[in-house]
ZAVEX-438928 format. One record per residue: residue number from 1; residue in one letter; chain; z, x, y of N, C-alpha, C, O in turn. Coordinates in steps of 0.1 Angstrom, whole numbers, plus 5000, padded with zeros to 4 digits. Last residue first. Example, Ala and Ser with C-alpha at 12.3 -4.5 7.8 and 13.67 -1.06 7.14 Angstrom:
2, S, A, 5071, 5128, 4978, 5071, 5137, 4989, 5079, 5129, 5000, 5080, 5134, 5011
1, A, A, 5078, 5132, 4943, 5078, 5123, 4955, 5078, 5132, 4967, 5085, 5142, 4967
END
This chain:
124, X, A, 5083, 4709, 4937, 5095, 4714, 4936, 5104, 4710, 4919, 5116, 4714, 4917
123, X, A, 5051, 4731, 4948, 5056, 4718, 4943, 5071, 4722, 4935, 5072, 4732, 4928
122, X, A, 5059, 4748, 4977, 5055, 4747, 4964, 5057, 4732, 4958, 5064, 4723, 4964
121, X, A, 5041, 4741, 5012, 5053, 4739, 5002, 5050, 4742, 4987, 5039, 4738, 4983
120, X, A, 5026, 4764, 5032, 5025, 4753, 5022, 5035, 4751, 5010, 5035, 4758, 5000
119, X, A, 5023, 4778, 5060, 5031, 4777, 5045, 5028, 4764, 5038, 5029, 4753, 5044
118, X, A, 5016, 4802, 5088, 5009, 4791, 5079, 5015, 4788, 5066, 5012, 4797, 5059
117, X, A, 5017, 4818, 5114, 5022, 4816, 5103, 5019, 4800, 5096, 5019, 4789, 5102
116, X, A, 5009, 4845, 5141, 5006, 4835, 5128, 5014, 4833, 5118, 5020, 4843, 5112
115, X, A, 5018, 4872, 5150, 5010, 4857, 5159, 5007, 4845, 5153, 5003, 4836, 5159
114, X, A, 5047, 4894, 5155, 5044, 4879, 5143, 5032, 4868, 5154, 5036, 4859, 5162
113, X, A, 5039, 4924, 5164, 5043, 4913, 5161, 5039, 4899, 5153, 5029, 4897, 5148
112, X, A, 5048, 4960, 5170, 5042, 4950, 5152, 5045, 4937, 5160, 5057, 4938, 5162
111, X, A, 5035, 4979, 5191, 5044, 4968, 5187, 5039, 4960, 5178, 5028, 4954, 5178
110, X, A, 5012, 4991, 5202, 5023, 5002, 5195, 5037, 4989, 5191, 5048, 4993, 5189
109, X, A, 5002, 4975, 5215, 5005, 4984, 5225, 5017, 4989, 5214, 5029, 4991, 5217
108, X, A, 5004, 4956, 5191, 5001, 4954, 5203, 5004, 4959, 5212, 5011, 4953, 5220
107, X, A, 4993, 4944, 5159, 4998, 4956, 5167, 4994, 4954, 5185, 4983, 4952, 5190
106, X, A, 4998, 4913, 5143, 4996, 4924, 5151, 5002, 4934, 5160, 5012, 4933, 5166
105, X, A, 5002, 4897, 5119, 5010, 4907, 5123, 4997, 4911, 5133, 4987, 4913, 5127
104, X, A, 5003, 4867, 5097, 4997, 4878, 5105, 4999, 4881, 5115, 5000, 4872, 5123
103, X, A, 5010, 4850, 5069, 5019, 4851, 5080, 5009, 4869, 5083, 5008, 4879, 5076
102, X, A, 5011, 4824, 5047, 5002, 4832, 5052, 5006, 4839, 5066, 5005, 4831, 5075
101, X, A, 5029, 4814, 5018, 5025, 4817, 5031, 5018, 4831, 5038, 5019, 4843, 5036
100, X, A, 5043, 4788, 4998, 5033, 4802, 4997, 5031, 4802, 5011, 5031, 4791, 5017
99, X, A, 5077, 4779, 4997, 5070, 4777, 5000, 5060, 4788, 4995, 5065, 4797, 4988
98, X, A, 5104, 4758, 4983, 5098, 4772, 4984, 5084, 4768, 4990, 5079, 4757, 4988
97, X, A, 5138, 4743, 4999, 5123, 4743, 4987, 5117, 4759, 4993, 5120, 4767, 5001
96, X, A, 5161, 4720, 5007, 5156, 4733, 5003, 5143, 4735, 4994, 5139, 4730, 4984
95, X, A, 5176, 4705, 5037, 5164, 4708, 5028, 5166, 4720, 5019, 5172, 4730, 5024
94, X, A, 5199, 4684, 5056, 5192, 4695, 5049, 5186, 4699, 5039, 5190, 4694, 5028
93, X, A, 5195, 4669, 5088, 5189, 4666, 5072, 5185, 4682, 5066, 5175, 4689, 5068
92, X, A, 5198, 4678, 5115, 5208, 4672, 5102, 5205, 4670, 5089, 5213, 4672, 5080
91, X, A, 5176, 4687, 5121, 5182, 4674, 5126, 5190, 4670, 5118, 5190, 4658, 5114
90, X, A, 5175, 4706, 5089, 5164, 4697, 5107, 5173, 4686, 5106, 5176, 4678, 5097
89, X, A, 5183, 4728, 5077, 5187, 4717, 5083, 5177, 4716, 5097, 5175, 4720, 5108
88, X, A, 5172, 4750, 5050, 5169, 4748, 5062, 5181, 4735, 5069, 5190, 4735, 5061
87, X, A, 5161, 4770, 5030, 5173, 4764, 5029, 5172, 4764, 5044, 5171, 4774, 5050
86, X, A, 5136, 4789, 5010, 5137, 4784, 5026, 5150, 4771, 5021, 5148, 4765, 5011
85, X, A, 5119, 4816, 4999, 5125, 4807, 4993, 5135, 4800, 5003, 5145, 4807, 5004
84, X, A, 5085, 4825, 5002, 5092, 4822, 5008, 5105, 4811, 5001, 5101, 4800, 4998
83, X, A, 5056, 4847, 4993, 5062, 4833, 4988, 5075, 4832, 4995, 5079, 4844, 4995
82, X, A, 5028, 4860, 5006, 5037, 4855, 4994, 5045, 4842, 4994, 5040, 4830, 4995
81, X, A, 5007, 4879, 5030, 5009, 4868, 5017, 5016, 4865, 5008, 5010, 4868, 4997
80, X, A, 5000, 4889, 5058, 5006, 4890, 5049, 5006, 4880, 5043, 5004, 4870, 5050
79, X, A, 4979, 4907, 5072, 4982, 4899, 5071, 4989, 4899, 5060, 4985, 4907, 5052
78, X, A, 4976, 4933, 5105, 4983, 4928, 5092, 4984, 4917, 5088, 4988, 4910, 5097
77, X, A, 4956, 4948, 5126, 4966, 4934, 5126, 4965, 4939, 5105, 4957, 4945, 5098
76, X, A, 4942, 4970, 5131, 4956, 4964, 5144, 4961, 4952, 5137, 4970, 4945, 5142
75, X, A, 4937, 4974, 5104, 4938, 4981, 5113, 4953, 4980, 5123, 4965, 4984, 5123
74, X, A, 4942, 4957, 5083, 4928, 4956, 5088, 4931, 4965, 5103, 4926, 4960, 5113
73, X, A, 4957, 4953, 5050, 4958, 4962, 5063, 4944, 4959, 5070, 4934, 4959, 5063
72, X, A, 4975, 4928, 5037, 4965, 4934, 5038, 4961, 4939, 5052, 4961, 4932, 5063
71, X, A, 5002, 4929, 5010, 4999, 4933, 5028, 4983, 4934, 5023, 4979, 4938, 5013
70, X, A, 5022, 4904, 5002, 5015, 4916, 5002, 5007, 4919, 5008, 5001, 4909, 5012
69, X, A, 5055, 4897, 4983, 5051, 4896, 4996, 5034, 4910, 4993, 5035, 4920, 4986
68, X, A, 5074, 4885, 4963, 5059, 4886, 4958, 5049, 4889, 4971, 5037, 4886, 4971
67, X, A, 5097, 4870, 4987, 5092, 4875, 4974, 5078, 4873, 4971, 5071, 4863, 4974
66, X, A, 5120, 4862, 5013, 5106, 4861, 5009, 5105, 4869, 4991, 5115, 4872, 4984
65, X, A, 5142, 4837, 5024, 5141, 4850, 5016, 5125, 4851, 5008, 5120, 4843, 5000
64, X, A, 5161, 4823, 5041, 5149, 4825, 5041, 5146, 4838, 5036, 5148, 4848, 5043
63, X, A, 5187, 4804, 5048, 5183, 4810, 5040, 5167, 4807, 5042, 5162, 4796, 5044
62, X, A, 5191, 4788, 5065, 5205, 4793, 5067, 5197, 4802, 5055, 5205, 4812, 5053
61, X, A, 5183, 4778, 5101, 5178, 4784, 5088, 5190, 4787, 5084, 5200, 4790, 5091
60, X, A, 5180, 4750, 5120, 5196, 4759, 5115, 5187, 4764, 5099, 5185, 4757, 5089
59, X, A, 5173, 4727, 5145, 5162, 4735, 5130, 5174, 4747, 5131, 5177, 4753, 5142
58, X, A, 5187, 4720, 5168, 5178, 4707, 5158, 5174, 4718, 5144, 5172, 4713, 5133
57, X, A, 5200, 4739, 5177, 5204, 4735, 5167, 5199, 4723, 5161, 5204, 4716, 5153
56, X, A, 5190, 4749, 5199, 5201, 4736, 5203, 5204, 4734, 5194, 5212, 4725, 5195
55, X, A, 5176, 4774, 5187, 5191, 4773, 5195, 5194, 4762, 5202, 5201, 4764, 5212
54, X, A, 5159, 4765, 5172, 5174, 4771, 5165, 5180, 4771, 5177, 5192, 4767, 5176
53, X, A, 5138, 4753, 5193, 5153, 4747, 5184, 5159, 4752, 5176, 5167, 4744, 5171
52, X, A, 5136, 4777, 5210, 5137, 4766, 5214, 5152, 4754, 5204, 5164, 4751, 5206
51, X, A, 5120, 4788, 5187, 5134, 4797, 5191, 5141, 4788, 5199, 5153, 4788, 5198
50, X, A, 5096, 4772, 5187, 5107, 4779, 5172, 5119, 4782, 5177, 5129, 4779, 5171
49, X, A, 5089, 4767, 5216, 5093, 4759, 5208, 5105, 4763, 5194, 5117, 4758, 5192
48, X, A, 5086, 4794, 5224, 5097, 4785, 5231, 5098, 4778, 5219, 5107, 4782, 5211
47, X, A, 5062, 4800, 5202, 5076, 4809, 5203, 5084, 4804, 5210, 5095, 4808, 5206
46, X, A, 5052, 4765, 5190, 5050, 4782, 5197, 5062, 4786, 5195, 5071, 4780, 5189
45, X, A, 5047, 4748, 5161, 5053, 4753, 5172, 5049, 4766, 5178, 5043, 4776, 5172
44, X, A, 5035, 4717, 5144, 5037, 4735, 5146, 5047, 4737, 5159, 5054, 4728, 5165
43, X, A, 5043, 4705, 5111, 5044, 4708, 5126, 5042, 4718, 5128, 5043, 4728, 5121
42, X, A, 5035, 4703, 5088, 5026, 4705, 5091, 5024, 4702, 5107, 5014, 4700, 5114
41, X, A, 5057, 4712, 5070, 5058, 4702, 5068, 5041, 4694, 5081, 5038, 4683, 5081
40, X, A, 5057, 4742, 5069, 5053, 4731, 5056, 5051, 4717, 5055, 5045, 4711, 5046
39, X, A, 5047, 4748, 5103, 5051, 4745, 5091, 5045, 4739, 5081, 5035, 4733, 5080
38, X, A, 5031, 4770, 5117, 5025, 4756, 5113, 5037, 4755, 5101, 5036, 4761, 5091
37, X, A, 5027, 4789, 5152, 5034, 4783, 5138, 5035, 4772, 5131, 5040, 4762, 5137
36, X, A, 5013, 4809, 5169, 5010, 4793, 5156, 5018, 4796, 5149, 5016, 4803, 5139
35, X, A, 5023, 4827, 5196, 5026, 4826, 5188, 5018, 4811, 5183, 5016, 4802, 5192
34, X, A, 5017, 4841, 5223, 5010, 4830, 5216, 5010, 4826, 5205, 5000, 4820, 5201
33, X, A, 5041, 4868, 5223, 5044, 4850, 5233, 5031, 4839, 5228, 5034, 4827, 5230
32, X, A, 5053, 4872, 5188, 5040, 4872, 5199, 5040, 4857, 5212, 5039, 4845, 5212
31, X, A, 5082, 4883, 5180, 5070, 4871, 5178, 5060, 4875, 5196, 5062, 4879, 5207
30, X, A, 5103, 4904, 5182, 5096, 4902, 5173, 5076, 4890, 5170, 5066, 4890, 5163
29, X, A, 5112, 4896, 5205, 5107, 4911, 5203, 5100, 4913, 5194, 5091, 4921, 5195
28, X, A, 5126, 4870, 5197, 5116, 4876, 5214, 5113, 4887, 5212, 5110, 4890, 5223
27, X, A, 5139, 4878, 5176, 5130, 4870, 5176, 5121, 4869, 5187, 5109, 4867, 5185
26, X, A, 5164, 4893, 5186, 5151, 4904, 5178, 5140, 4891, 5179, 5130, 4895, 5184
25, X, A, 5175, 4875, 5203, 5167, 4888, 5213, 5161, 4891, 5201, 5149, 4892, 5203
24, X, A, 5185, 4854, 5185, 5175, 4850, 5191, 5167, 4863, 5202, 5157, 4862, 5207
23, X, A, 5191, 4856, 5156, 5195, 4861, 5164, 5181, 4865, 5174, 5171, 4872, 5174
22, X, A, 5202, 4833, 5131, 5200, 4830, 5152, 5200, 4843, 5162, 5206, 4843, 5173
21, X, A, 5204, 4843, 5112, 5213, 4849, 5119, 5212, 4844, 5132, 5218, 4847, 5142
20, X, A, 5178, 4835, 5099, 5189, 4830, 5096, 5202, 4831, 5100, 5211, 4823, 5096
19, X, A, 5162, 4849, 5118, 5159, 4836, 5118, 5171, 4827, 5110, 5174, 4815, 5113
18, X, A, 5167, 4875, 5111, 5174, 4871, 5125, 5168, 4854, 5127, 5171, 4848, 5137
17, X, A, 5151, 4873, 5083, 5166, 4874, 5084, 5171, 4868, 5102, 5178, 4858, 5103
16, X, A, 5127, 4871, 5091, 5133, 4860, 5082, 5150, 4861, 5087, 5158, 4853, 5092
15, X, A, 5122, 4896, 5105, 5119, 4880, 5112, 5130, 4873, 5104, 5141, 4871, 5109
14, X, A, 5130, 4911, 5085, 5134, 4916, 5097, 5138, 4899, 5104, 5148, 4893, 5107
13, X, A, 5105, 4908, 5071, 5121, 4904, 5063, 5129, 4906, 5074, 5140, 4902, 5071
12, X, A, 5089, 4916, 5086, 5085, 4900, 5084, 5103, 4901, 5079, 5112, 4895, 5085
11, X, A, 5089, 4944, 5088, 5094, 4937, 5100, 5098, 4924, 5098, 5108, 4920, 5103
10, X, A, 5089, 4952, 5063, 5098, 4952, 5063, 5105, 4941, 5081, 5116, 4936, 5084
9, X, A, 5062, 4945, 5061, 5068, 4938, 5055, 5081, 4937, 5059, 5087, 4927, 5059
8, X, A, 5052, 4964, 5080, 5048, 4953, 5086, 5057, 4943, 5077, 5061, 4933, 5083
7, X, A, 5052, 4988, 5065, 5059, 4988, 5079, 5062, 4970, 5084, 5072, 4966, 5090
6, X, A, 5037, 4984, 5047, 5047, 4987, 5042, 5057, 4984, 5052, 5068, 4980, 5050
5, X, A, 5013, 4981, 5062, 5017, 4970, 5050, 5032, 4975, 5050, 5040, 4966, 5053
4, X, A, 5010, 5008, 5074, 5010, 4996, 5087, 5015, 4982, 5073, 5021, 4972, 5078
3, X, A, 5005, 5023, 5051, 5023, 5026, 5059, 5025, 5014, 5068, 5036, 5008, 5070
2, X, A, 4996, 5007, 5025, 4992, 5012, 5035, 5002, 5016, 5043, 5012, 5010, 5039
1, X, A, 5000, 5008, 4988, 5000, 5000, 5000, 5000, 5009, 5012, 5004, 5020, 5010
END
């Protein structure tokens, strides 16, 4: 695997995690201000929007753990591909299920960020 694959996964487990930790400065560092985000459920969001509601607490990750993750290098941008095992509360209602997803990385003045993410629930 490539150093920008190898580099780029460890950022995404990076994302996942401060996504379970609310830790909302690495997530502004981490995501691209034109951020797509398409959930499973087939909302999307920008980067206000995602970070928006973990922090009034309508959307509380409490687990997000990726597996089978794998890189394909095209230079300036990384796309990544696996599987996601996601423990969530929206709006109160808590969920858990797995997802496959499509999640791409660009480089941007020497910064890995997250501009895409795309998941499709497993069947459960």
């Amino acid at each position: 695997m490539s150093e920008n694959g190898i580099k780029v996964i460890a950022l995404d487990k990076e994302r996942m995690q401060a996504m379970t930790e609310k830790d909302v400065a690495k997530l502004k560092n981490l995501i691209c201000k034109d951020l797509v985000y398409t959930h499973s459920s087939a909302r999307l969001d920008t980067k206000e929007s995602l970070i928006g509601n973990m922090e009034s607490g309508a959307t509380v990750y409490t687990r997000c753990t990726p597996s089978d993750v794998e890189a394909l290098d095209l230079g300036d941008a990384v796309v990544l591909t696996g599987r996601a095992d996601i423990t969530v509360e929206a709006n109160g209602n808590p969920n858990a299920f797995s997802v496959r997803f499509t999640d791409v990385w660009q480089n941007q003045s020497g910064q890995w960020r997250m501009v895409a993410w795309q998941s499709t629930k497993l069947p459960g």
